[in-house]
mmCIF entry with sequence, helices, sheets and N, C-alpha, C, O atoms, coordinates in Angstrom:
data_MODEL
# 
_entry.id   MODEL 
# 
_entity.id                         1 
_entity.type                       polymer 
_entity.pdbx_number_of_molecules   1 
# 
_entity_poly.entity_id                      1 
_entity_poly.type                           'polypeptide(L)' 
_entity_poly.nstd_linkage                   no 
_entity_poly.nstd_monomer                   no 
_entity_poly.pdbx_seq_one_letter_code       
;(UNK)(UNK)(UNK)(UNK)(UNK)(UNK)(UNK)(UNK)(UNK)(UNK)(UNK)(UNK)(UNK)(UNK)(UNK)(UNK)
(UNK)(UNK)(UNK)(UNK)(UNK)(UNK)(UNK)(UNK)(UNK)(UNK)(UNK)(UNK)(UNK)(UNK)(UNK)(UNK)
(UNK)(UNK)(UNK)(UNK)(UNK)(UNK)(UNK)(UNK)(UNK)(UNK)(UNK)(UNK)(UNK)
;
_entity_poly.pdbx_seq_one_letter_code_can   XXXXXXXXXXXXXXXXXXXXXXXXXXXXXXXXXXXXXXXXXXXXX 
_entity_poly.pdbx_strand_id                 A 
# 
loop_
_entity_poly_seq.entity_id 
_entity_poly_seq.num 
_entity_poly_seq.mon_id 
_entity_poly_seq.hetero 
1 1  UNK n 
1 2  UNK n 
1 3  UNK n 
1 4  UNK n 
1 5  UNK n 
1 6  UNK n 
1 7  UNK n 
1 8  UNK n 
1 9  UNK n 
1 10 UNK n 
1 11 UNK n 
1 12 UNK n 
1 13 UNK n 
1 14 UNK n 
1 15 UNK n 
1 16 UNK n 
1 17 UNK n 
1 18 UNK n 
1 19 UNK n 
1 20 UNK n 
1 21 UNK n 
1 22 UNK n 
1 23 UNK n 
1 24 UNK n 
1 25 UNK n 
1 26 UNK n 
1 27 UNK n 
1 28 UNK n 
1 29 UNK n 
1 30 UNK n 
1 31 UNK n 
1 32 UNK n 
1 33 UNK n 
1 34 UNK n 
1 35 UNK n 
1 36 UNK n 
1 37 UNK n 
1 38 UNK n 
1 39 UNK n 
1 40 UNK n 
1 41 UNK n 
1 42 UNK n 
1 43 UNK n 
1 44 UNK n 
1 45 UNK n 
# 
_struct_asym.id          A 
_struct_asym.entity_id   1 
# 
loop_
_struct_conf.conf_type_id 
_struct_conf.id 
_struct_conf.pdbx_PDB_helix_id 
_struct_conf.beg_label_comp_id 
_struct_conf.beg_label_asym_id 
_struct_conf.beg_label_seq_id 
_struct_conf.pdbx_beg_PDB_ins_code 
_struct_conf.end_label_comp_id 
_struct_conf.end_label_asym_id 
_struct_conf.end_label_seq_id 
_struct_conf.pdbx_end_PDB_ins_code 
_struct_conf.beg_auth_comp_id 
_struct_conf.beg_auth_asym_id 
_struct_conf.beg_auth_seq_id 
_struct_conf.end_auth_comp_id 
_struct_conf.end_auth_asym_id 
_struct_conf.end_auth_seq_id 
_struct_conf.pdbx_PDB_helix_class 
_struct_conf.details 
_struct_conf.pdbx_PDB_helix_length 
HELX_P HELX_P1 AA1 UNK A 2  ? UNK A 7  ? UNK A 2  UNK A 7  1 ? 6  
HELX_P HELX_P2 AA2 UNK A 10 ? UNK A 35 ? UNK A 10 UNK A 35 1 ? 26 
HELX_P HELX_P3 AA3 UNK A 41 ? UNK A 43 ? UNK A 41 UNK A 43 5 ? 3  
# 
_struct_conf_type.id          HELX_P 
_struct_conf_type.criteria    ? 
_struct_conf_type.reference   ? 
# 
loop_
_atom_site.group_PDB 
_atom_site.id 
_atom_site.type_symbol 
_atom_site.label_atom_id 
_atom_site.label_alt_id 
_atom_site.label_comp_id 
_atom_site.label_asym_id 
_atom_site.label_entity_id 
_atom_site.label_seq_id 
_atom_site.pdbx_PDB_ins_code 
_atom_site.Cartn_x 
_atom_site.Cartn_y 
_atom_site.Cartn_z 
_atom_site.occupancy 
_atom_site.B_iso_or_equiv 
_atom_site.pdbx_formal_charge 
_atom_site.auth_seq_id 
_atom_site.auth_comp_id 
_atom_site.auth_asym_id 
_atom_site.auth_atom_id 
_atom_site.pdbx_PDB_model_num 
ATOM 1   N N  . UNK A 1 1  ? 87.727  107.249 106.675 1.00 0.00 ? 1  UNK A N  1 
ATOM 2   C CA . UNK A 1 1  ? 88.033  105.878 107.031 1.00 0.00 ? 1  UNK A CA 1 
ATOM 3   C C  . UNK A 1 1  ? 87.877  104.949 105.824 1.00 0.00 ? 1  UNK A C  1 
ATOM 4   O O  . UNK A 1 1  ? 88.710  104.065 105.627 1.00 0.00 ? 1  UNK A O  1 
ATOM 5   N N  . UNK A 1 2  ? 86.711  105.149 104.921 1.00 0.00 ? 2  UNK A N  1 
ATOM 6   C CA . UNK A 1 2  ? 86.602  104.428 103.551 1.00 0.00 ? 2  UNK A CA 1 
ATOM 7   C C  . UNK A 1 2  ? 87.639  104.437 102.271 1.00 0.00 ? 2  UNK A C  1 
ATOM 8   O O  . UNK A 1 2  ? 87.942  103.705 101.329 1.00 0.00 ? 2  UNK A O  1 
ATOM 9   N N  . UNK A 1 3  ? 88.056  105.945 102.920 1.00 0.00 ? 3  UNK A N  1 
ATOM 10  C CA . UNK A 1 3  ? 89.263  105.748 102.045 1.00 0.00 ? 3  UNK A CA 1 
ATOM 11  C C  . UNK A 1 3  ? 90.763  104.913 102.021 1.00 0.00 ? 3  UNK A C  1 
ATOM 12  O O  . UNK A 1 3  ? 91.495  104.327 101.223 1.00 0.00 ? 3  UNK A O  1 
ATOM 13  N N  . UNK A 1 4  ? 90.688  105.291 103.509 1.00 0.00 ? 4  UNK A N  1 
ATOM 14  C CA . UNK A 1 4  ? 91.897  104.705 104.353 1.00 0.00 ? 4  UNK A CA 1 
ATOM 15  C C  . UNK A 1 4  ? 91.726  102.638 103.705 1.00 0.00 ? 4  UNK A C  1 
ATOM 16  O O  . UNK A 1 4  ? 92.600  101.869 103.305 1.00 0.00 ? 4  UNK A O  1 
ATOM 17  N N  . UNK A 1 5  ? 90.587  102.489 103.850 1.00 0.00 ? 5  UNK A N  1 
ATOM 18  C CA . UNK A 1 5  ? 90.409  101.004 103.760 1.00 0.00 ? 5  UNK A CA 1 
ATOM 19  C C  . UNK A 1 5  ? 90.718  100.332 102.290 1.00 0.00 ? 5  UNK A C  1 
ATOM 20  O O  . UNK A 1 5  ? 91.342  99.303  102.031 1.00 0.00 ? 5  UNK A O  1 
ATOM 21  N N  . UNK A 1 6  ? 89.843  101.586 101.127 1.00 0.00 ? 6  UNK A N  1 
ATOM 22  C CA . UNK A 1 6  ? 90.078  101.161 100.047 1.00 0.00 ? 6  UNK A CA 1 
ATOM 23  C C  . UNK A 1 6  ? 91.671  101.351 99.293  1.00 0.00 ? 6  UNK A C  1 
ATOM 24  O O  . UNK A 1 6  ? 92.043  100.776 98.270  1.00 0.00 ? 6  UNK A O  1 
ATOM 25  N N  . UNK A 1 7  ? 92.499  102.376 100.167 1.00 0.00 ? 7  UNK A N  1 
ATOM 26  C CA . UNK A 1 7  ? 94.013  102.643 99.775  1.00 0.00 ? 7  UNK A CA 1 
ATOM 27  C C  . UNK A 1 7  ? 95.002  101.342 100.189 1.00 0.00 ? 7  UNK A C  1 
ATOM 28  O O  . UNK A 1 7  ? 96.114  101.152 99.698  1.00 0.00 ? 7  UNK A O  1 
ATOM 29  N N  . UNK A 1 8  ? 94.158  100.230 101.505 1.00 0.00 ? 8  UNK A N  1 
ATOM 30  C CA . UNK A 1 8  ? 94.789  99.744  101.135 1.00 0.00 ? 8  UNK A CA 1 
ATOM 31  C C  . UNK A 1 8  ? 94.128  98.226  101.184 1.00 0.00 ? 8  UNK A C  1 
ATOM 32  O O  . UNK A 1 8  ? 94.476  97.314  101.934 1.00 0.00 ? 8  UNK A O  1 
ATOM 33  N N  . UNK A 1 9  ? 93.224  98.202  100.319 1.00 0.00 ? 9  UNK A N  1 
ATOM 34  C CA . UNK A 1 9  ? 92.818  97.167  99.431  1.00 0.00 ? 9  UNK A CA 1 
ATOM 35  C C  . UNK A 1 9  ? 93.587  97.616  98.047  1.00 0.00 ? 9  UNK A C  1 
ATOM 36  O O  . UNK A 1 9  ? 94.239  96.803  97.392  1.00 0.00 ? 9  UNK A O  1 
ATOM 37  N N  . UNK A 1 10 ? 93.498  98.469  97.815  1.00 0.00 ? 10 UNK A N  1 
ATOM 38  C CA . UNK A 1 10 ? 94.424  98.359  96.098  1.00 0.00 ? 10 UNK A CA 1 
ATOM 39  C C  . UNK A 1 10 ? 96.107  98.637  96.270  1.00 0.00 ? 10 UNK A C  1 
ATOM 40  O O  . UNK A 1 10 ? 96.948  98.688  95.372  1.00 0.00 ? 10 UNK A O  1 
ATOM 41  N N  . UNK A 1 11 ? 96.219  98.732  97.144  1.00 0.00 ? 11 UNK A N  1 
ATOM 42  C CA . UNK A 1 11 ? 97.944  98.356  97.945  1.00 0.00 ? 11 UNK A CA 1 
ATOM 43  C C  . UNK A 1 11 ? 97.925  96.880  97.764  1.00 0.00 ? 11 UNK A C  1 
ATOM 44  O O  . UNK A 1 11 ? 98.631  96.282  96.952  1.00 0.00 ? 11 UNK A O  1 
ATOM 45  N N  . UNK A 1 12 ? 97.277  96.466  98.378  1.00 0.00 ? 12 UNK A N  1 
ATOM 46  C CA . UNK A 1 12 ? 97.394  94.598  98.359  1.00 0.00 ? 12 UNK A CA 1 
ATOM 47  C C  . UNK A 1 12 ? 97.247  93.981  97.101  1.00 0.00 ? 12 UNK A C  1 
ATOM 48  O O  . UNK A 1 12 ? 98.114  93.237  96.642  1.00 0.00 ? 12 UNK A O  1 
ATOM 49  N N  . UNK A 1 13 ? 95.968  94.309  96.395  1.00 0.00 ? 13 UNK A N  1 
ATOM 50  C CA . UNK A 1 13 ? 95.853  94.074  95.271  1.00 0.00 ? 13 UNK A CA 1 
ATOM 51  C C  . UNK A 1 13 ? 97.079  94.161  94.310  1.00 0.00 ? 13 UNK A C  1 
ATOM 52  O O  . UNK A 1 13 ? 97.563  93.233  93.662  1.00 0.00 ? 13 UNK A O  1 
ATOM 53  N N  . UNK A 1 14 ? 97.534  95.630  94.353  1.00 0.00 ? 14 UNK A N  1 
ATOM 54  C CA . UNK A 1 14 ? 98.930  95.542  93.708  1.00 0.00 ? 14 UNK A CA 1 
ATOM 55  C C  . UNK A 1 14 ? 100.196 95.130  94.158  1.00 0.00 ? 14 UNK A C  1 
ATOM 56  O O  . UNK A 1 14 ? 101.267 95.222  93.559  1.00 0.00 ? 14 UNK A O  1 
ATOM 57  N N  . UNK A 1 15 ? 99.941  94.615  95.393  1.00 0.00 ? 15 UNK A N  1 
ATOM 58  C CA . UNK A 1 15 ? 101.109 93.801  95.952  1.00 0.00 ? 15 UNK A CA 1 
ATOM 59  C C  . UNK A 1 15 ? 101.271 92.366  95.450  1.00 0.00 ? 15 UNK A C  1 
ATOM 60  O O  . UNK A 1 15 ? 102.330 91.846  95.100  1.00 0.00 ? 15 UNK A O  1 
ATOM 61  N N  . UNK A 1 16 ? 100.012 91.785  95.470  1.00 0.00 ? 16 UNK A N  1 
ATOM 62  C CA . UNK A 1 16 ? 99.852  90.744  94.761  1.00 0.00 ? 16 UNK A CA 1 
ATOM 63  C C  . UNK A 1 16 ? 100.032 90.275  93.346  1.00 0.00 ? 16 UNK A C  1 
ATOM 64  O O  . UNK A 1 16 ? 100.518 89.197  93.003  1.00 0.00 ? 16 UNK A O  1 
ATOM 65  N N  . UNK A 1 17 ? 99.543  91.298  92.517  1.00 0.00 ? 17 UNK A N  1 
ATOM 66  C CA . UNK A 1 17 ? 100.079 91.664  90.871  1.00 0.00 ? 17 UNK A CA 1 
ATOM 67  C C  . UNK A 1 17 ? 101.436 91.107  91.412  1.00 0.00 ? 17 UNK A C  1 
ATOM 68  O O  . UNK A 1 17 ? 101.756 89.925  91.536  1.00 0.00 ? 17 UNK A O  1 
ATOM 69  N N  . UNK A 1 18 ? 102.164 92.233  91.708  1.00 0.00 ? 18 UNK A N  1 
ATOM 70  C CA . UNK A 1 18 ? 103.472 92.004  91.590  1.00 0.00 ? 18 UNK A CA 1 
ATOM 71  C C  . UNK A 1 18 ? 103.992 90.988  91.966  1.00 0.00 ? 18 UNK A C  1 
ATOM 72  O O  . UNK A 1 18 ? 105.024 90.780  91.329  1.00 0.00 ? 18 UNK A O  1 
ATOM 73  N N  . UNK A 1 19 ? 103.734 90.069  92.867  1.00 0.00 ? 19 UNK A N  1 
ATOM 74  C CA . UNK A 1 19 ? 103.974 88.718  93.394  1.00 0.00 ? 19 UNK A CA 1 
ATOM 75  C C  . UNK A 1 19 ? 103.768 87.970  91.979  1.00 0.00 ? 19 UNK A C  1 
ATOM 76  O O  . UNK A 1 19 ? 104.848 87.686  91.462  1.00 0.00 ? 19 UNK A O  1 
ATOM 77  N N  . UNK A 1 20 ? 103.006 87.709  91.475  1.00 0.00 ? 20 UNK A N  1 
ATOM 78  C CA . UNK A 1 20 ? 102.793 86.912  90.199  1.00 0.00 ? 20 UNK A CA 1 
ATOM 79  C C  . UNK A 1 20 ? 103.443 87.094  89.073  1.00 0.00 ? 20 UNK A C  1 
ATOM 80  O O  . UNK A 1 20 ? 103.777 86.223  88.270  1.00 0.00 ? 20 UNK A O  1 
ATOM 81  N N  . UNK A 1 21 ? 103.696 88.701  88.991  1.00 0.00 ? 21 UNK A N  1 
ATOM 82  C CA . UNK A 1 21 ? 104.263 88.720  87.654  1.00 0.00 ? 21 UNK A CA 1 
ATOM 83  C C  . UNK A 1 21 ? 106.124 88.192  88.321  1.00 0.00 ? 21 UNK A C  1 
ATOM 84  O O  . UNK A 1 21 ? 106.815 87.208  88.055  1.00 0.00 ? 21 UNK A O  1 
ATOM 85  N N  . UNK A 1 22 ? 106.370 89.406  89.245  1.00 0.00 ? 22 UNK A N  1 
ATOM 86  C CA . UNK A 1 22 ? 107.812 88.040  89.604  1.00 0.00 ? 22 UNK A CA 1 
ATOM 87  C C  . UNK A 1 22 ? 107.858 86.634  89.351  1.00 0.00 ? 22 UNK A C  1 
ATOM 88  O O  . UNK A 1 22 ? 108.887 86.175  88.855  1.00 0.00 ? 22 UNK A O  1 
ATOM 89  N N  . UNK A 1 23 ? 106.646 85.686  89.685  1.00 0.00 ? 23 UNK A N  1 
ATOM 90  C CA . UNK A 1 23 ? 107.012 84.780  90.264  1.00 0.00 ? 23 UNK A CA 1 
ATOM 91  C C  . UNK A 1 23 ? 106.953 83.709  88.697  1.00 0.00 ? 23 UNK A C  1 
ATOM 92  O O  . UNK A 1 23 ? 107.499 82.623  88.497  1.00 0.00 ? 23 UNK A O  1 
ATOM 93  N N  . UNK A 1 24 ? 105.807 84.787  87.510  1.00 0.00 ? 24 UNK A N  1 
ATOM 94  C CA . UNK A 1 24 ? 106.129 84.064  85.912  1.00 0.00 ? 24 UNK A CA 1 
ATOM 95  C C  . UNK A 1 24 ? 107.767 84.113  85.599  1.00 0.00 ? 24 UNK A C  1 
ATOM 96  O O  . UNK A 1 24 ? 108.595 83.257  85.284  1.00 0.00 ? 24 UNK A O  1 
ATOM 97  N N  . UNK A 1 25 ? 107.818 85.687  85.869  1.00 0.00 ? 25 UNK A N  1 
ATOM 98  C CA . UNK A 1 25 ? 109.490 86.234  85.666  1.00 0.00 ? 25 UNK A CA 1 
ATOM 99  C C  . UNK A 1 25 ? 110.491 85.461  86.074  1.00 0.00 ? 25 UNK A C  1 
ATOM 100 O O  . UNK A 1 25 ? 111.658 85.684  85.752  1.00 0.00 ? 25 UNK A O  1 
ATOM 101 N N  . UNK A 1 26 ? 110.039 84.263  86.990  1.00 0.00 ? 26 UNK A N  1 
ATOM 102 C CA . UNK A 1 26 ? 111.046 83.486  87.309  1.00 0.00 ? 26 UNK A CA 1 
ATOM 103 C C  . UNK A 1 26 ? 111.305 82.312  86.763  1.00 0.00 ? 26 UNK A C  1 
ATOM 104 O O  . UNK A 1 26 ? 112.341 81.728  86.448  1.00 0.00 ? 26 UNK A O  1 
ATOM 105 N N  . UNK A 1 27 ? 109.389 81.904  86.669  1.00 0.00 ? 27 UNK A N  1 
ATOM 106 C CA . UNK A 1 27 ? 109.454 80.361  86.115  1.00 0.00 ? 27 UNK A CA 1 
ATOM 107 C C  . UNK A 1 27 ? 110.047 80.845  84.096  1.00 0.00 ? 27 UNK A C  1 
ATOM 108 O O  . UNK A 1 27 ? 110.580 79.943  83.450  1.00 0.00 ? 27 UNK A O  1 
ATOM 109 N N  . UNK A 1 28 ? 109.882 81.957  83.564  1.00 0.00 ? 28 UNK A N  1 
ATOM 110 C CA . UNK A 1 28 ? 110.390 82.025  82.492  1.00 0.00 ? 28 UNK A CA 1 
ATOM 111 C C  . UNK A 1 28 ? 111.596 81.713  82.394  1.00 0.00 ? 28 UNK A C  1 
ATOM 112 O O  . UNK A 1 28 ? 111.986 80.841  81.618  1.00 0.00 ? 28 UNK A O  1 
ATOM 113 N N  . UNK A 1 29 ? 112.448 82.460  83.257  1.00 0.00 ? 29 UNK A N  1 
ATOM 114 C CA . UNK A 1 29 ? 114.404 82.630  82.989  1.00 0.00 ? 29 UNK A CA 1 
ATOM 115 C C  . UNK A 1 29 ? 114.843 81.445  83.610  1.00 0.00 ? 29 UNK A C  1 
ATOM 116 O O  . UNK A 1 29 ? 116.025 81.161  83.414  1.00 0.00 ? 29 UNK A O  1 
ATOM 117 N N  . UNK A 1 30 ? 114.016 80.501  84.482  1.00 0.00 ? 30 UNK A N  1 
ATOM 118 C CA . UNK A 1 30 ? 114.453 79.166  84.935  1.00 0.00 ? 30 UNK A CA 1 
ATOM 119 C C  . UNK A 1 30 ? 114.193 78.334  83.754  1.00 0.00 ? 30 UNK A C  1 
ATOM 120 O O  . UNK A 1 30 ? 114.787 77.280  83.531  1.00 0.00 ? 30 UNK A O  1 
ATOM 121 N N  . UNK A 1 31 ? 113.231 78.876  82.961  1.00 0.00 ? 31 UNK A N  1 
ATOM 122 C CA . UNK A 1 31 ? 112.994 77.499  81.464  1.00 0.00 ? 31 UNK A CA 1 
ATOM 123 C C  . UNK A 1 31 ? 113.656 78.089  80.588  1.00 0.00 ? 31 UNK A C  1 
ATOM 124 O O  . UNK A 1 31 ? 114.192 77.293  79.817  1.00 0.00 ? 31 UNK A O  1 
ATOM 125 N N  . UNK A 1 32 ? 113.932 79.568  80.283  1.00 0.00 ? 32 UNK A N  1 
ATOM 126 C CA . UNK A 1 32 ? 115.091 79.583  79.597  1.00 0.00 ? 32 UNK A CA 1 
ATOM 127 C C  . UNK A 1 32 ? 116.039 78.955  80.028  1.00 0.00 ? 32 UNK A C  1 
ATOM 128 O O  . UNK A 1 32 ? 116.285 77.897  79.449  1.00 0.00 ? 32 UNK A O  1 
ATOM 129 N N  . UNK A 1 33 ? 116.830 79.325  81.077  1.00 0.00 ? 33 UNK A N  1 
ATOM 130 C CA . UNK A 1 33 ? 118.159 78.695  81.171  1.00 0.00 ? 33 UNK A CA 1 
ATOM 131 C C  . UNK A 1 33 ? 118.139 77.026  81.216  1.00 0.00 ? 33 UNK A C  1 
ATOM 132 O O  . UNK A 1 33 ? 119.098 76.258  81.292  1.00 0.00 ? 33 UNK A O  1 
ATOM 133 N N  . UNK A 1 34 ? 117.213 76.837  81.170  1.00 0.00 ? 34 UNK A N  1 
ATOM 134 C CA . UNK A 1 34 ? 116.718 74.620  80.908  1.00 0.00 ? 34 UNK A CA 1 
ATOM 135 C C  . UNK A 1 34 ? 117.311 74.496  79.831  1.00 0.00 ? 34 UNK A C  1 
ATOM 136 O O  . UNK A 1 34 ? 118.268 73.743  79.653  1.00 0.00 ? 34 UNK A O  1 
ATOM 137 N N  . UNK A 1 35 ? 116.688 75.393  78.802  1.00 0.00 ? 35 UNK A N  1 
ATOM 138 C CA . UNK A 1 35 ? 116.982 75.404  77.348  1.00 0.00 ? 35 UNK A CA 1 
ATOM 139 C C  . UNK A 1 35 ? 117.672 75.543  76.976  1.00 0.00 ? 35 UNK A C  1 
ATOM 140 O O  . UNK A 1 35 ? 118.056 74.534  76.384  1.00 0.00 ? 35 UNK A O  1 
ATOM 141 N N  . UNK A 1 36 ? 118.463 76.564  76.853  1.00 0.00 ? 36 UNK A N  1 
ATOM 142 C CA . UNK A 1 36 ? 119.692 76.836  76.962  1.00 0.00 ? 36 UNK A CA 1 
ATOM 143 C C  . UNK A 1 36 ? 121.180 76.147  77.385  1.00 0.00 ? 36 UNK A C  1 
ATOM 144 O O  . UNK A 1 36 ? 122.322 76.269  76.944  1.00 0.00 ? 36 UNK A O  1 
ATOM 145 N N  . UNK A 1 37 ? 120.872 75.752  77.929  1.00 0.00 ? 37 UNK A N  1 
ATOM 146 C CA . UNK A 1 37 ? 122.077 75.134  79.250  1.00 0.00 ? 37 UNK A CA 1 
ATOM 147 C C  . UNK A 1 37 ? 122.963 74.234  78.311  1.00 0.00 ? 37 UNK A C  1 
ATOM 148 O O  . UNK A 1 37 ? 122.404 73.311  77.718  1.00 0.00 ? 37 UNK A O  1 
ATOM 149 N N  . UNK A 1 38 ? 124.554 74.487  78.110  1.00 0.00 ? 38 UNK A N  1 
ATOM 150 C CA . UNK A 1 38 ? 125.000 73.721  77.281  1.00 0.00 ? 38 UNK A CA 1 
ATOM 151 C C  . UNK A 1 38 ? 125.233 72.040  77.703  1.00 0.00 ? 38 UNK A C  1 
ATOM 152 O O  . UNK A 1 38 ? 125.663 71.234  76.879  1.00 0.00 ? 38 UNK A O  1 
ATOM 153 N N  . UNK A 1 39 ? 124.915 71.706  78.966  1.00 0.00 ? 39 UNK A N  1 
ATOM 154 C CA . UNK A 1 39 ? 125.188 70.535  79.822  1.00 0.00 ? 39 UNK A CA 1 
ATOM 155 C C  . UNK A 1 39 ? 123.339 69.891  79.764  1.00 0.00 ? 39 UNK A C  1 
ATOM 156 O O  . UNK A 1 39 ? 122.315 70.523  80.027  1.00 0.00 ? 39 UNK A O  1 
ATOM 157 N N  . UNK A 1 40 ? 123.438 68.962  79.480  1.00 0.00 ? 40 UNK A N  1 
ATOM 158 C CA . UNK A 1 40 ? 121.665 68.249  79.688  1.00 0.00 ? 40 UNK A CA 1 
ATOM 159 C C  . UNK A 1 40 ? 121.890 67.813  81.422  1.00 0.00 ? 40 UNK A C  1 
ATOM 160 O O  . UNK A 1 40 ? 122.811 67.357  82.100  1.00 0.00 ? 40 UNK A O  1 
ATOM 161 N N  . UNK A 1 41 ? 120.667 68.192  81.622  1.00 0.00 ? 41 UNK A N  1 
ATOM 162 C CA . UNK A 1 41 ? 120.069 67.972  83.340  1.00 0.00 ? 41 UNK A CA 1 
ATOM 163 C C  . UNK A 1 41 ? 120.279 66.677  83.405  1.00 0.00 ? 41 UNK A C  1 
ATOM 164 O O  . UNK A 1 41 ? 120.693 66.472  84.546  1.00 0.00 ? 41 UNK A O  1 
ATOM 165 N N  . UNK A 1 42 ? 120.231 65.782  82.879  1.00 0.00 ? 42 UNK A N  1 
ATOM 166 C CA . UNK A 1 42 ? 120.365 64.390  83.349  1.00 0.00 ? 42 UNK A CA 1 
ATOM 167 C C  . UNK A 1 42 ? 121.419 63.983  83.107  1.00 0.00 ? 42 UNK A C  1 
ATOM 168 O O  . UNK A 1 42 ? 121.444 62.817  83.501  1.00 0.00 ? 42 UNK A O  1 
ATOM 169 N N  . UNK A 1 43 ? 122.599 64.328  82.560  1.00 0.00 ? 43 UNK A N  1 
ATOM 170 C CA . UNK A 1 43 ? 124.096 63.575  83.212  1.00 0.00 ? 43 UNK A CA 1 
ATOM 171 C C  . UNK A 1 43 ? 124.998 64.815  83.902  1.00 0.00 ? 43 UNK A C  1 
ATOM 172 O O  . UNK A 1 43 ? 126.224 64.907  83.844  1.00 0.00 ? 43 UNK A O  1 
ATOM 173 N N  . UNK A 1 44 ? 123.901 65.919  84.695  1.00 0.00 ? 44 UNK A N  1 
ATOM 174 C CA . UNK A 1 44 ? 124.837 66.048  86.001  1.00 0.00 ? 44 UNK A CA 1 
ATOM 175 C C  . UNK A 1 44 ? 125.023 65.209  86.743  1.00 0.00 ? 44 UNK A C  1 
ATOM 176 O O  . UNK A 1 44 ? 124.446 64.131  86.599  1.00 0.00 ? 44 UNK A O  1 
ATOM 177 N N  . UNK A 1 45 ? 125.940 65.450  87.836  1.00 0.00 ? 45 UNK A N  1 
ATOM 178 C CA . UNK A 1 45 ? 125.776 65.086  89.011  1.00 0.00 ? 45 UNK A CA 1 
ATOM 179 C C  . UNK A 1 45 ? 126.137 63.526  89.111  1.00 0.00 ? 45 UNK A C  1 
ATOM 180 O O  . UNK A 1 45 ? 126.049 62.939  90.189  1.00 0.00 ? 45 UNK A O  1 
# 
């Protein structure tokens, strides 16, 4: 049963890793493409 519990405490644990590193992975390629972007954000629209 201790095992059962601790398999999935480090399931979650690494579920969570992965939630974060996605969620840098995103805020990165969203500030790249800021940077990037041949149009400036403020005279879209």
């Amino acid at each position: 049963m201790k095992k059962l519990l601790l398999l999935g405490l480090v399931a979650a644990g690494g579920f969570l890793v992965y939630k974060q590193v996605k969620a840098a992975d995103k805020s990165e390629q969203d500030l790249w493409t800021e940077a990037t972007d041949p149009v400036p954000a403020a005279s879209r629209g």
